[in-house]
C-alpha positions as a Python dict, from the first residue, in 0.01 Angstrom:
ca = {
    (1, 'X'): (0, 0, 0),
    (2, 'X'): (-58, 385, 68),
    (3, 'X'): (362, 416, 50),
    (4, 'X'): (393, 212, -273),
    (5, 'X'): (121, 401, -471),
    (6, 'X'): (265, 733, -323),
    (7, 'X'): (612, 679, -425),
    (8, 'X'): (486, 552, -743),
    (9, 'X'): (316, 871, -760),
    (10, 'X'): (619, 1093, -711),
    (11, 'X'): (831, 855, -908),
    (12, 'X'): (558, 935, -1262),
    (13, 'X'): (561, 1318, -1120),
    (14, 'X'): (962, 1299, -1167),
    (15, 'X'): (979, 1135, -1466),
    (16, 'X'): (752, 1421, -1590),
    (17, 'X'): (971, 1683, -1491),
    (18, 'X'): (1266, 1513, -1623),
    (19, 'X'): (1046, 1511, -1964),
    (20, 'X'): (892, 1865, -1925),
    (21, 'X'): (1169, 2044, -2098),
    (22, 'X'): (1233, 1803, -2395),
    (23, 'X'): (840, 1849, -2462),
    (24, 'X'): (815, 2190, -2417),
    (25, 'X'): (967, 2303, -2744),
    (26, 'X'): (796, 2064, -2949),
    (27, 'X'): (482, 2181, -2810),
    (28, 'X'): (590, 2526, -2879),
    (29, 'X'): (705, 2470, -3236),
    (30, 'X'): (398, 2329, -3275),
    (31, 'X'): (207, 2654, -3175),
    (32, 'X'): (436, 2828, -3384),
    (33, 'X'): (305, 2658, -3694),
    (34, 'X'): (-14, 2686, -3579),
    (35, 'X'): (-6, 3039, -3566),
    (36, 'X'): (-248, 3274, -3831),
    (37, 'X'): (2, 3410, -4077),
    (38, 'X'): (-58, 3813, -4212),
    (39, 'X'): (58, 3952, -4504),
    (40, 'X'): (-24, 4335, -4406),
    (41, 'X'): (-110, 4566, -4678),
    (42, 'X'): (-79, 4913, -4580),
    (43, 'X'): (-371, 5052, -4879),
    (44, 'X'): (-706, 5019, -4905),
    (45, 'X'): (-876, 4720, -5079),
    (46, 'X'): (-899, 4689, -5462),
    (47, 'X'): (-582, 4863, -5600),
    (48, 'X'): (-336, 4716, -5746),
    (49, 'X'): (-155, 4759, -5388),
    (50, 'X'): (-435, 4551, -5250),
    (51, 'X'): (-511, 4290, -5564),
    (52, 'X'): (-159, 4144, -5651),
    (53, 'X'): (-83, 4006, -5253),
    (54, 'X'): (-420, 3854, -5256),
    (55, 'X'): (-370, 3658, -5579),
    (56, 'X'): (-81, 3513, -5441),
    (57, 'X'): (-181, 3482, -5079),
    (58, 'X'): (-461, 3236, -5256),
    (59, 'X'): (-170, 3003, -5383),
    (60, 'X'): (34, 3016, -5051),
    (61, 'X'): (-212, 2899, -4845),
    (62, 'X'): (-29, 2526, -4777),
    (63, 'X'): (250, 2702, -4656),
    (64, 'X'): (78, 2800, -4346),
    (65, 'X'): (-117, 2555, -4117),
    (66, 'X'): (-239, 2805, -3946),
    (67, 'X'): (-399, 2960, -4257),
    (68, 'X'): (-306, 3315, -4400),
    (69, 'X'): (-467, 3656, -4414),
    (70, 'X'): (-452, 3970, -4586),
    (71, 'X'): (-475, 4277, -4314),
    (72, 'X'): (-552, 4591, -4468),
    (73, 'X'): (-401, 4879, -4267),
    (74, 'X'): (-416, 5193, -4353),
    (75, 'X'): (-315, 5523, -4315),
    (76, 'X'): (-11, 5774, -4316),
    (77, 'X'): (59, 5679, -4687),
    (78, 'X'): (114, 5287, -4573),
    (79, 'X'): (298, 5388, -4261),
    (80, 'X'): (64, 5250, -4020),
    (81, 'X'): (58, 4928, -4159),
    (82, 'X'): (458, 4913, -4199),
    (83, 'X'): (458, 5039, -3824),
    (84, 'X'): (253, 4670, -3755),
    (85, 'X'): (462, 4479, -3920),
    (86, 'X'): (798, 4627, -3806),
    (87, 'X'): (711, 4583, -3429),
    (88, 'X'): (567, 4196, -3507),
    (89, 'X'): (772, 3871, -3369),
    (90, 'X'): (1071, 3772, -3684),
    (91, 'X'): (927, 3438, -3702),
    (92, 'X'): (816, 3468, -4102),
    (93, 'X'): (415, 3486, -4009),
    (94, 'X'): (377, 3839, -4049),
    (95, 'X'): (536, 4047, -4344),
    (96, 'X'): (448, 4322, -4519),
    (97, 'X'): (295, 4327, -4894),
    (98, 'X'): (346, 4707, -5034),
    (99, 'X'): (440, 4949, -5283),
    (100, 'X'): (761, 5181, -5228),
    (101, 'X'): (667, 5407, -5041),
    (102, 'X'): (691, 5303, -4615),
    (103, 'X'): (951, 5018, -4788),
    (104, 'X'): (1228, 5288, -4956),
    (105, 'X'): (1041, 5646, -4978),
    (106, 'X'): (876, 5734, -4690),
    (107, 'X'): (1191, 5834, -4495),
    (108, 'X'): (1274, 6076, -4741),
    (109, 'X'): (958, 6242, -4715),
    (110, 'X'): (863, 6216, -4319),
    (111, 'X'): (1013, 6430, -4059),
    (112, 'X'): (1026, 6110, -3802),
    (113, 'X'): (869, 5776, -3813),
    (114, 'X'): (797, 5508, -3599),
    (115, 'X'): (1013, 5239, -3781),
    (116, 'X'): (1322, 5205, -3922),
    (117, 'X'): (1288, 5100, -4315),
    (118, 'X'): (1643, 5048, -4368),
    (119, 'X'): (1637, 4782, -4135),
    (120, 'X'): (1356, 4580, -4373),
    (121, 'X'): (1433, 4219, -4388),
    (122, 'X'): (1348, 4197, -4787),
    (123, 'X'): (1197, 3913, -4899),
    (124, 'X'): (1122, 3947, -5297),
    (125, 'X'): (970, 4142, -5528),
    (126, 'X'): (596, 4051, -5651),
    (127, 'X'): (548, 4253, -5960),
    (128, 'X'): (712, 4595, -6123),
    (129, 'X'): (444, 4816, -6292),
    (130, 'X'): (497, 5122, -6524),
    (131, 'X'): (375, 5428, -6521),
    (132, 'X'): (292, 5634, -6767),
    (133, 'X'): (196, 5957, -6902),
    (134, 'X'): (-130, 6015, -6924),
    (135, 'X'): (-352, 6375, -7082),
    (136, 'X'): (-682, 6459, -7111),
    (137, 'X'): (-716, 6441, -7476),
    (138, 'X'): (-823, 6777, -7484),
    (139, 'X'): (-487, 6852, -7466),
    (140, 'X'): (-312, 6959, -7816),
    (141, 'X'): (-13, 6668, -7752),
    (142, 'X'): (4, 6336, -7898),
    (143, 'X'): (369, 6264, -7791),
    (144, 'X'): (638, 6383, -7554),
    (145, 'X'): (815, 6624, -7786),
    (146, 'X'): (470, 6792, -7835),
    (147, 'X'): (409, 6768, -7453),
    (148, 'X'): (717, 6926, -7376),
    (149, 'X'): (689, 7220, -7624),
    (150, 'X'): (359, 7294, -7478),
    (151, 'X'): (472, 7294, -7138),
    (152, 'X'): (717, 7533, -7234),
    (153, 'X'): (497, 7748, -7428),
    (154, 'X'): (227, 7788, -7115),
    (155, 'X'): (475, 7758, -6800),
    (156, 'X'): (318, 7639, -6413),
    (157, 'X'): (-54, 7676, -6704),
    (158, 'X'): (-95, 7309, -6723),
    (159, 'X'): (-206, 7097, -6418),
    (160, 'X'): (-119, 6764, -6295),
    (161, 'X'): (-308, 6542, -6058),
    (162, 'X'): (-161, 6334, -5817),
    (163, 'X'): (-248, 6052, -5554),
    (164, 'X'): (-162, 6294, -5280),
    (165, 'X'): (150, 6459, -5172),
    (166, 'X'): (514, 6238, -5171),
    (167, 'X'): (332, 5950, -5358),
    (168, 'X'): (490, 5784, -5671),
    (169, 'X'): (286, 5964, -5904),
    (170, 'X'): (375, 6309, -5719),
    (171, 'X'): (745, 6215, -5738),
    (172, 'X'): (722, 6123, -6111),
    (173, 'X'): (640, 6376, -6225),
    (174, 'X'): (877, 6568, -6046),
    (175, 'X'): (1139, 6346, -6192),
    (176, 'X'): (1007, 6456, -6506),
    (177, 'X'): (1015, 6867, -6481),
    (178, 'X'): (1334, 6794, -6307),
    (179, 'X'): (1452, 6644, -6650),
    (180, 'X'): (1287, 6859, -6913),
    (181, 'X'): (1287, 7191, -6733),
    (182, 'X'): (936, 7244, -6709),
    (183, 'X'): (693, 7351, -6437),
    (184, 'X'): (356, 7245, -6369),
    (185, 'X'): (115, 7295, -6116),
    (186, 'X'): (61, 7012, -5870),
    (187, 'X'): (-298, 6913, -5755),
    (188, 'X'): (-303, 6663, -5498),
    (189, 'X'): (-600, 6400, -5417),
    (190, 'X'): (-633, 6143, -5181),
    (191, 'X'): (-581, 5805, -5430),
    (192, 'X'): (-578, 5725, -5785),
    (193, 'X'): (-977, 5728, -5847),
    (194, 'X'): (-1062, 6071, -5748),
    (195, 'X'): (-734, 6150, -5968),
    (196, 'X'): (-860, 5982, -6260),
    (197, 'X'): (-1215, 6138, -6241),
    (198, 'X'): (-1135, 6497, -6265),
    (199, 'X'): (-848, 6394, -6535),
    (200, 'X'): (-1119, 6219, -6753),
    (201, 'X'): (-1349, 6557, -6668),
    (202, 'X'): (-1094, 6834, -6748),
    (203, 'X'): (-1054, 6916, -6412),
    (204, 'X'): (-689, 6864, -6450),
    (205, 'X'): (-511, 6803, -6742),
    (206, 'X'): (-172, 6554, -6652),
    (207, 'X'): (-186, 6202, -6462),
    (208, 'X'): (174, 6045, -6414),
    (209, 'X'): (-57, 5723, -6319),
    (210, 'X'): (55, 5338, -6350),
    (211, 'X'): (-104, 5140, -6635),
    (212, 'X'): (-349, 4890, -6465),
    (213, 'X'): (-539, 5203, -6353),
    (214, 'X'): (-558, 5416, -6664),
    (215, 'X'): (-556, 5087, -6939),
    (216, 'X'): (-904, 5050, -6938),
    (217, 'X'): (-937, 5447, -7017),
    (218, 'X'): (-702, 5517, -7239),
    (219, 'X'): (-833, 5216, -7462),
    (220, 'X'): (-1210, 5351, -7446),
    (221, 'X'): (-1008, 5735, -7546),
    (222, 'X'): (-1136, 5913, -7210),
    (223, 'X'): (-764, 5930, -7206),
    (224, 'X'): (-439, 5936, -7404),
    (225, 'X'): (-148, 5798, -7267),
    (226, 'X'): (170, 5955, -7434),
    (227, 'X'): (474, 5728, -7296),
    (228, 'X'): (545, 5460, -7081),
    (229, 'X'): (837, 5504, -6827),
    (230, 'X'): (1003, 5160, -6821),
    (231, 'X'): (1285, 5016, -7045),
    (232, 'X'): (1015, 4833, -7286),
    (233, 'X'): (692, 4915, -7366),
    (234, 'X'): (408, 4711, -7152),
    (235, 'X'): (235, 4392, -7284),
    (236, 'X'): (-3, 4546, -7145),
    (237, 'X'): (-39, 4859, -7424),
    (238, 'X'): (250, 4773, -7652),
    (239, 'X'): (157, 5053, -7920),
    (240, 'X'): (258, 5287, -7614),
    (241, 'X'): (611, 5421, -7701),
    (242, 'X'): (865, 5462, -7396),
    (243, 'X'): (1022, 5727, -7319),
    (244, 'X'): (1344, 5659, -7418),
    (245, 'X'): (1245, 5591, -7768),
    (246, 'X'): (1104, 5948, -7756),
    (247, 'X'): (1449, 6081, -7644),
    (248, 'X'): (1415, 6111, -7238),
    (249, 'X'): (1633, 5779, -7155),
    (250, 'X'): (1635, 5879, -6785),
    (251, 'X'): (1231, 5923, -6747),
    (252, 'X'): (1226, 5543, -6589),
    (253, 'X'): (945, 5517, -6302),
    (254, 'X'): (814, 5199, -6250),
    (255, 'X'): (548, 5140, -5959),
    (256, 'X'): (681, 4813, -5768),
    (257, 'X'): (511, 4546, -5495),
    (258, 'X'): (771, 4406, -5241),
    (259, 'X'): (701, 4210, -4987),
    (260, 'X'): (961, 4242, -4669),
    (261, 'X'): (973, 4104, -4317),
    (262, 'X'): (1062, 4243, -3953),
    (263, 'X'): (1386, 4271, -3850),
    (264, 'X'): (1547, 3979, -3742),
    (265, 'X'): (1365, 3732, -3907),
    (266, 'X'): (1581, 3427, -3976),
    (267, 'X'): (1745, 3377, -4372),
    (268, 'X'): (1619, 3029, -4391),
    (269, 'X'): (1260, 3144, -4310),
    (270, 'X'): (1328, 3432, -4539),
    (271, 'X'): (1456, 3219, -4825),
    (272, 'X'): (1168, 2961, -4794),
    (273, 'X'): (911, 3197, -4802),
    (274, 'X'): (1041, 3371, -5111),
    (275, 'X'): (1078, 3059, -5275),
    (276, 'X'): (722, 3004, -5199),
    (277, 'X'): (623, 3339, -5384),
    (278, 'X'): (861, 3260, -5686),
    (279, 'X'): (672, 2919, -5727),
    (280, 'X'): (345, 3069, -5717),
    (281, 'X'): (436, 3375, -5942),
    (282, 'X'): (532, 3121, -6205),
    (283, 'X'): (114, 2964, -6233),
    (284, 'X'): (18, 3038, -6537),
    (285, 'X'): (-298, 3171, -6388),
    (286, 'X'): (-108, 3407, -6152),
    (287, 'X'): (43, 3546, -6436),
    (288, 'X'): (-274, 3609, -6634),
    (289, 'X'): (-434, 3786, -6334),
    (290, 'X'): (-123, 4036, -6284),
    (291, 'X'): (-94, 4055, -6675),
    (292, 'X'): (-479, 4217, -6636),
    (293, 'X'): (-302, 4455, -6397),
    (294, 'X'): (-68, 4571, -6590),
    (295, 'X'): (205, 4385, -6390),
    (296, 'X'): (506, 4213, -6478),
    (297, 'X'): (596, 3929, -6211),
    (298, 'X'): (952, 3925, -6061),
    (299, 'X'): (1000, 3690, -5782),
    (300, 'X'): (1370, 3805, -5721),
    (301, 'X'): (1549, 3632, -5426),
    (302, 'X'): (1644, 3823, -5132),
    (303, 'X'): (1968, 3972, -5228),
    (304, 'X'): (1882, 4097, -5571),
    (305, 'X'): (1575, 4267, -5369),
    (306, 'X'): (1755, 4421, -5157),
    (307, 'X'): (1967, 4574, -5406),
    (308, 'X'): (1667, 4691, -5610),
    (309, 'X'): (1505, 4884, -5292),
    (310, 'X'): (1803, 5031, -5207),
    (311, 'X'): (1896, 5187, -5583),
    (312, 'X'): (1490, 5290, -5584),
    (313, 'X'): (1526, 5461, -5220),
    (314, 'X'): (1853, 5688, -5338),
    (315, 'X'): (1692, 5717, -5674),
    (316, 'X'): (1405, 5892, -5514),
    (317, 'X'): (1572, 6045, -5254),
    (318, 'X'): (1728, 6265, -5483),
    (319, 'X'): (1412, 6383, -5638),
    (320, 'X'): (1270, 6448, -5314),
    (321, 'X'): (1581, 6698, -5201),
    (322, 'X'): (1522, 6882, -5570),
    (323, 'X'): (1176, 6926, -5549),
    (324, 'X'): (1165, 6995, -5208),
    (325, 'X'): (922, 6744, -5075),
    (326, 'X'): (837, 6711, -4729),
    (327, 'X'): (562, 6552, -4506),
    (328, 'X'): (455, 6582, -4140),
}
């Protein structure tokens, strides 16, 4: 009896063996799916940055059994967050949700970083947001022709505030002296609010800001916003005039939100999640949330993306070497 049950014994322990390996990847694809997905966004909470991931995170939700999460880490103007996501597994469950900078600018700014952004795995495109020109209205200007006599009139007199050093709102309105051959002075703060308090105050006198932060301003006149740099005017403010219907065709800066993945990370995973994120940029609630942003949604598939980031990243790059523009 002892023999019987003990060869029976080794006989099930076999056949388990024998089945081990077939099981094992199930139960690992299973843990896979299980897994918490991150969409890391390297800004604080309630920008734009920060508002636009988590109104679509909200509809992607079913996409992930394990659930989904929006990681804010920041730091090193969206570096350290970029830095996270470039070292995580390729396996679609963590990707970063940010504006240009650590996806096409940064390393045209930074003497070294930790990651390689033209290795980026891009995904799509969430929304493109303009920026525009904004003045104390204190300011004798009410359009860019007037803006641009004054500047020549009081050279490196008139102040501009930016959201620190190498951001877009720095490298706008570099792009813009670069074009008009005027000079400015440059006063740097750490984010858009601070920016937008001491422009409202008279502190400074020029914000190259994007709309969703200045709208609500400019419509209660704490501020006048002169032109919008994008090919139309916004939905957002459509009695603001572009600049290229005020004769500066190449002032074009528009703030955009990609989201890209780790290197590696598989086409098919890539190509589902995107067409995830196109689905859910098409709700009509989606869209009225980024419309109150100022945003236009894009959804573009990976190719077209990848195009896009790479004509913004030698776009800016050129600004960068003329204005001489360097971080440590």
């Amino acid at each position: 009896m002892f023999h019987r049950l003990a060869a029976r014994t080794l006989g099930l322990a076999a056949l388990a063996a024998l089945m081990l390996p077939a099981l094992l990847p199930a139960a690992q694809a299973q843990t896979a799916n299980e897994k918490v997905a991150r969409m890391i966004v390297p800004f604080p909470a309630g920008g734009t940055a920060d508002i636009l991931p988590r109104v679509v995170a909200d509809k992607l939700r079913d996409q992930f059994p394990g659930g989904l999460v929006i990681e804010n880490r920041t730091g090193a103007g969206g570096n350290i967050g970029a830095d996270v996501v470039y070292r995580a597994e390729p396996d679609g469950k963590t990707l970063l949700a940010s504006p240009p900078a650590p996806i096409a600018i940064n390393q045209h700014l930074y003497k070294k970083l930790g990651f390689d952004p033209t290795r980026w795995v891009p995904v799509t495109v969430l929304a493109t947001v303009p920026n525009v020109l904004v003045v104390n209205p204190k300011l004798p200007v009410h359009n860019v022709a007037e803006f641009i006599a004054y500047l020549k009139a009081n050279p490196g007199k008139v102040s501009f505030a930016s959201q620190g050093n190498g951001t877009t709102s720095h490298l706008t309105a570099s792009l813009f002296m670069q074009l008009t051959g005027t000079e400015m002075t440059h006063v740097p703060y750490k984010g858009t609010a601070p920016a937008l308090v001491d422009l409202i105050g008279g502190q400074v006198d020029v914000f190259f800001d994007n709309i969703s932060s200045s709208l609500q301003f400019a419509r209660t006149g704490k501020v006048r916003i002169l032109a919008v740099a994008d090919e139309h005017r916004s939905p957002a403010l459509p009695e603001a005039p572009t600049f290229a219907e005020q004769k500066l065709p190449a002032m074009n800066a528009v703030t955009w939100f990609a989201v890209v993945a780790p290197p590696g990370t598989p086409a098919p995973v890539v190509a589902s999640t995107q067409k995830a994120i196109a689905t859910a940029l098409a709700l009509p609630d989606v869209k009225q949330k980024f419309a109150e942003q100022g945003a236009e949604p894009r959804g573009w598939d990976s190719a077209r993306t990848g195009q896009f980031i790479q004509a913004e990243s030698a776009k800016w790059h050129k600004v960068i070497q003329s204005a001489n523009v360097t971080l440590e």
